[in-house]
N, C-alpha and C positions, 0 to 999 in steps of 0.2 A: 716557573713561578715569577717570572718575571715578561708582564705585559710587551707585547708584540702587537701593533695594529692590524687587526684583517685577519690575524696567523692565533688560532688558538692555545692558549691558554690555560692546561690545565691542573697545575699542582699536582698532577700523576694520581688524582684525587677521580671517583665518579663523582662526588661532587660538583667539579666544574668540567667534566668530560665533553662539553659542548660550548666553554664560554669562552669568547672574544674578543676582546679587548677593542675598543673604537681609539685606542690612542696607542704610542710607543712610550717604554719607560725613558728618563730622563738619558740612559746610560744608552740605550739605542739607539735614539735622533743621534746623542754624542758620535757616537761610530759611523752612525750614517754619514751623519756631517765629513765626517773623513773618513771615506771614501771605504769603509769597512761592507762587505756583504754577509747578508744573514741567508743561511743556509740551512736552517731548519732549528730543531725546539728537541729538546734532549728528557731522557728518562731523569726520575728523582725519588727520595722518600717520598712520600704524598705530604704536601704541605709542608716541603723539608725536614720531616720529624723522622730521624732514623740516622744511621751510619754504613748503613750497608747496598742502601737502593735497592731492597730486598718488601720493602712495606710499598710498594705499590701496587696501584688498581691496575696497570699495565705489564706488561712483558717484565722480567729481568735483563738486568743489566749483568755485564760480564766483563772479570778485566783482561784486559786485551793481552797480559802476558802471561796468563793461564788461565782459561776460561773454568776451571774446577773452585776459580778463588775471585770473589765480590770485589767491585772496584773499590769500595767504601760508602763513604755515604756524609750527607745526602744528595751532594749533587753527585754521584757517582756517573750519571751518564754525560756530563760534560767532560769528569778527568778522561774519562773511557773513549770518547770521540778523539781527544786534541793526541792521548797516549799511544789510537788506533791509526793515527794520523790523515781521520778526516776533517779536520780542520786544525790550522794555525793555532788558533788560540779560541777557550771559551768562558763563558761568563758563567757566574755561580753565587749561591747565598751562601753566608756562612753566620751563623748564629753558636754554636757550641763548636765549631771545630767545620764543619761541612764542607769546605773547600781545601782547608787544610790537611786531615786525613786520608781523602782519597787523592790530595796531589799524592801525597807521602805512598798509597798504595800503587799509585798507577805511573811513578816516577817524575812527576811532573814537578814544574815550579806553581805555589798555590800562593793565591796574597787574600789574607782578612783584611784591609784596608784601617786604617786610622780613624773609629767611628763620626764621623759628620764628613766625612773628606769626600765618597764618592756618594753622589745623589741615592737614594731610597724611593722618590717618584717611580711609582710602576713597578715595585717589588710590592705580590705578593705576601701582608706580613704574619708573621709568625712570633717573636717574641721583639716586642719593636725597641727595646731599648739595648739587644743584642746583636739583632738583625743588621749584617753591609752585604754590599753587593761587592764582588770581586772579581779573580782571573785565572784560570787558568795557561799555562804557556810551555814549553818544550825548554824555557832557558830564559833567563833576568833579562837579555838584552830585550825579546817580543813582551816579557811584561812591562818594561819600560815605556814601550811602547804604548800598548793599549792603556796603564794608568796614564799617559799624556794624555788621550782620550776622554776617559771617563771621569777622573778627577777633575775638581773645581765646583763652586759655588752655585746652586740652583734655589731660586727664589720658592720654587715648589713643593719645597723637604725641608719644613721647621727645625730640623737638625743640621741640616747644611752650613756647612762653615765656611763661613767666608774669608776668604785669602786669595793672593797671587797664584797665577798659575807658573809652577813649578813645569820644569823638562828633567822626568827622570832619569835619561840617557846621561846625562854630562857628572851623575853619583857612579856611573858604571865603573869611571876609569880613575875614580878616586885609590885611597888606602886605607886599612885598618890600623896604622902606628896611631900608638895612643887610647885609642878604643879601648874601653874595659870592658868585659866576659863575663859575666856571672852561672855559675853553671849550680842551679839548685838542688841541694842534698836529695830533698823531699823528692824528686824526679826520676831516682834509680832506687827507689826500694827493691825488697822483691818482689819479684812479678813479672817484671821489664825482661824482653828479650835478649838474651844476652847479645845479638845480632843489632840492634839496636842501640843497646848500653854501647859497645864498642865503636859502630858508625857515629854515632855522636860526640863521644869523646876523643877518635881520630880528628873530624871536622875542627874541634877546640883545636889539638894540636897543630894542626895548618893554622888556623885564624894566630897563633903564636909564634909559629915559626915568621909570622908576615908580619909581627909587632905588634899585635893586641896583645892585653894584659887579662888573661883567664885568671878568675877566680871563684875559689867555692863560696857561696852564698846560702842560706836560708830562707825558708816563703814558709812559717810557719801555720799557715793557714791554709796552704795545699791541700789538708786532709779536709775540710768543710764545701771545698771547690765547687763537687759534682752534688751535692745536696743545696748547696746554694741556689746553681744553675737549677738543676729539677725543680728548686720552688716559682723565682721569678720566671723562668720561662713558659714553666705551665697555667702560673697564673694570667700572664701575659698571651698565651694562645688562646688560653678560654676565653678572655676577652676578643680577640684580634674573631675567632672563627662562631662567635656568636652573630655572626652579621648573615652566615647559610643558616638561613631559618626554611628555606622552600619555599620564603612567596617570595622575595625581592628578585633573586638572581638564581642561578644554581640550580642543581636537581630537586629538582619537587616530586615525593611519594605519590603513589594512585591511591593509597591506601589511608581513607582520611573519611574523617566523619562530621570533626570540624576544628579549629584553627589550633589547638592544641596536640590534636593528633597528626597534625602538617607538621610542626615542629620536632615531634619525637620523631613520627617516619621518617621525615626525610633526612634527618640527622643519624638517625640507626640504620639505612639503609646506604645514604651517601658518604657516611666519614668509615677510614677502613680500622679496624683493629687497633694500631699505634695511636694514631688520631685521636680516638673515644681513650686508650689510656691518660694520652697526656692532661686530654681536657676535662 
């Protein structure tokens, strides 16, 4: 879901099963410009909408440390590349979680980015006021890396923040003294894997043992989170994927009699299952 010149394009969507993009997104030219090589275009939810890589119009994706169990989602076939170690490091959207979940699945390091910090040019959007572009990586130092790259200010993404260009390498070798922890009640109800519960409250005790100051906190609005996100996101896709109508771009139905039944067809035919839920 994120534009590639020449190199299709397709949201894992039949929708754009054939589309092209004549330009690179902002965060590609970035990498090109140094000296990064692209090596191909990876499985997804279709139009990022899912958690498992399991709603698409293409193949399944699998995670590479037990193929009986889904990378995540929605970028699951970028974690699933970098985790299977065909490539260094890969890029990803992350609008409710998408890069973050299946780093978490596929052992990776995943970064949602700081919203306006990395460019949106040539993403793809899906809920544009939750939508970044991010990273996949094998370990902090390579994501340092690539956010050197992709971070910073583009004239071409109304959100783009403009600020100095940071080198995230030289926070690598900093310290946590001083630092405060919040570790939210609302976060371990039940339900939470007990495997889980205890990996992360291990991680607390390192981050203390090294001088951060852990503490319990409250987010009482935790519970409202995931109804929230289902309202502005879905309202936000219906707008964003109202633009596949079958005449401008996109898959166009055979199945038409006239300009109204282009619309329905090829929306009932092109968008898959998840898709037609959200919107």
């Amino acid at each position: 879901n994120i534009c590639t010149n020449r190199l299709k394009t397709t949201c894992a969507s039949k929708m754009l099963e054939n589309f092209i993009p004549p330009y690179d997104a902002t965060v590609i030219g970035d990498l090109k410009k140094d000296g990064a090589l692209l090596l191909g275009k990876t499985n997804m939810d279709e139009f990022a909408m899912g958690s498992s890589t399991e709603n698409s119009a293409f193949k399944l994706v699998r995670n590479p440390w037990d193929t009986e169990c889904v990378p995540g989602g929605s970028s699951g076939g970028s974690a699933a590349a970098v985790a299977s170690g065909e490539a260094a490091f890969a890029l990803g959207s992350d609008t409710g979680g998408s890069i973050r979940q299946p780093a978490s699945f596929c052992g990776l390091v995943g970064i949602k980015p700081t919203y306006g910090l990395v460019s949106r040019y040539g993403l793809v959007a899906f809920a544009s006021s939750l939508d970044q572009i991010g990273a996949f990586t094998k370990d902090v130092e390579d994501m340092a890396v690539v956010l050197n790259s992709i971070a910073g200010y583009d004239e071409k993404d109304s959100t783009s923040y403009k600020m100095d260009k940071k080198d995230y390498r030289k926070a690598l070798g900093g310290d946590v003294k001083g630092m405060k922890i919040g570790i939210p009640a609302e976060y371990f109800k039940e339900g939470i894997s007990s495997d889980v519960k205890s990996s992360v409250l291990d991680a607390a005790k390192v981050f203390e043992s090294l001088g951060a100051e852990v503490v319990d906190i409250s987010l009482p609005y935790t519970e409202y989170a995931l109804a929230v996100y289902y309202i502005l996101a879905s309202a936000e896709a219906s707008s964003n994927l109202a633009r596949f109508d079958g005449i401008r771009y996109g898959y166009r139905s055979k199945k038409f009699e006239d300009s109204i039944d282009i619309y329905i067809n090829s929306r009932t035919e092109g968008f898959g299952d998840e898709v037609k839920r959200r919107i």
